[in-house]
N, C-alpha and C positions, 0 to 999 in steps of 0.2 A: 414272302417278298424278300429280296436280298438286294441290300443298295451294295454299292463299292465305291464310292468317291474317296478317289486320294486314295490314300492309309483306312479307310474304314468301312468295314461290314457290321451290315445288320441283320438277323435272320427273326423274324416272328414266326410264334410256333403255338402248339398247346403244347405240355409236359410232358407227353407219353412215352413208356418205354422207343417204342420203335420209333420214335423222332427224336430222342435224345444219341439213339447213334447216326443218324439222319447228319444231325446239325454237328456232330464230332468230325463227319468227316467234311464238311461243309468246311467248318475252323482249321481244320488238317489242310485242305486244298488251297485256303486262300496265306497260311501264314507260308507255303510252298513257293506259291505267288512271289508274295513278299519276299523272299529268300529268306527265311525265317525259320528253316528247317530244323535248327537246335530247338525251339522252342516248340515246336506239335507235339509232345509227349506230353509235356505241363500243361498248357495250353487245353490240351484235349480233357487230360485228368479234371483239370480244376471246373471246366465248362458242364462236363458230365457230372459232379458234385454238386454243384449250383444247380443244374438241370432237375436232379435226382429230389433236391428237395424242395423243389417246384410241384413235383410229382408227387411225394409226402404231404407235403406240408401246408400247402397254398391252399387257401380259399377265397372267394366263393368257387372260382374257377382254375385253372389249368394254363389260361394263356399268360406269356409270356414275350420277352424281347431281351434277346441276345445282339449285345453290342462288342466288336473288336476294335479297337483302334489303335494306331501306331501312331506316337506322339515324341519325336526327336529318337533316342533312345530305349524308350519304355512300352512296354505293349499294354494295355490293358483290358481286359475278358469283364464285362460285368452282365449281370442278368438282373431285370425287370421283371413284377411281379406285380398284381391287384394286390396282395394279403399286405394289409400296414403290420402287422406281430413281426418283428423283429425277430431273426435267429438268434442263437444260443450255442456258443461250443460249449460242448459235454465234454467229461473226462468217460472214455468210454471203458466197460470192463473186457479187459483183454479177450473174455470168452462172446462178448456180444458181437454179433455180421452187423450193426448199422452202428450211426452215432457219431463216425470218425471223421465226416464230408468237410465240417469247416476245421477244425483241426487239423487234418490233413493239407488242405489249400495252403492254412498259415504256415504249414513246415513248409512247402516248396516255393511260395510263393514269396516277392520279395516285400510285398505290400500289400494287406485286403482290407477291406470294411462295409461296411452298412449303410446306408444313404436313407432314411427315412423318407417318403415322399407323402403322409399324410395319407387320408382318403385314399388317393390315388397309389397306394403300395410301399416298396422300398424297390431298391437295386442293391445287390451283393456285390462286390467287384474285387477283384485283384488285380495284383502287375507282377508282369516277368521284366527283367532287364535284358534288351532286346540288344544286344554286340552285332557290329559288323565287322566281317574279315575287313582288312585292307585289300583293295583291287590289284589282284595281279597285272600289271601291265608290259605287253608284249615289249622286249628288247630291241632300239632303235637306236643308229646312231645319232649322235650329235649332230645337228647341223644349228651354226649361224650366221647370219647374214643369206643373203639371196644366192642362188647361184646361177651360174649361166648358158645352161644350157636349157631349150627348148624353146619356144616363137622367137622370141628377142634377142635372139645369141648376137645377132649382127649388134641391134642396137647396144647392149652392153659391151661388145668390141670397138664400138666406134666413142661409146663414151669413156672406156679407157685408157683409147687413144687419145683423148684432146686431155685427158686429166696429164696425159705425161709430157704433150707437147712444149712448147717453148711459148710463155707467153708473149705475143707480143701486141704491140699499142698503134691505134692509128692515129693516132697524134702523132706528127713531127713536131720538129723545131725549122 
């Protein structure tokens, strides 16, 4: 299922290889969406980390929930999980292939952590710091005040006629 209200996707999953790239490009399209195109490298990286040791590590089961949400400036990637055990960055040995998943997150990321939820699992989460260009906007001239031409030409000609008239009074003496 994938919601998208506002700023936020959610994608439920089990952890399996071929649904971890599944859901990368899932997070790829929607931060594209967003105009958020600096960030799908990171974003993908750290979601597939998280994923990966979903796939590792999680027990009793495999499922999962993947949340994105864009909050003023900050994006933030977390993943839900049934397993309560808490991750562990490792100091990994340069010669070992695994080990390096949240370590690696903390280098690129600007924010991460661990959310215990009891019984019911943890969530892992980071944040990227989400920048907006400034909007280019198309070059127009200056106008202020109304101007006069189009329906009402007449009428703004006839009321800048009585503005220059000669006032005068119907009252005598």
């Amino acid at each position: 299922m994938i919601s998208q209200p506002s700023r936020h996707c959610t994608v439920e999953l089990q952890a399996l290889p071929s649904r971890i790239g599944q859901v990368r490009r899932i997070i790829s399209a929607q931060l594209r969406y967003w105009h958020l195109d600096p960030l799908i490298d990171q974003a993908a990286l750290g979601v597939t980390e998280l994923l990966t040791n979903v796939h590792r590590h999680a027990q009793p089961d495999k499922t999962c929930t993947v949340d994105v949400e864009l909050l003023l400036d900050r994006l933030t990637v977390s993943v839900h999980d049934h397993d309560p055990r808490l991750p562990t960055v490792h100091d990994a040995d340069s010669s070992e292939t695994h080990g390096r998943g949240l370590a690696l997150v903390a280098a690129f990321s600007e924010s991460w952590g661990v959310r215990p939820r009891g019984d019911a699992g943890k969530v892992v989460w980071f944040t990227l710091p989400a920048k907006f260009p400034a909007l280019a906007l198309p070059d127009y001239p200056a106008v202020y005040g109304a101007t006069t031409t189009g329906p009402f030409t007449e009428v703004h000609e006839a009321a800048a006629e009585a503005a220059t008239a000669t006032a005068r009074s119907a009252v005598t003496d």
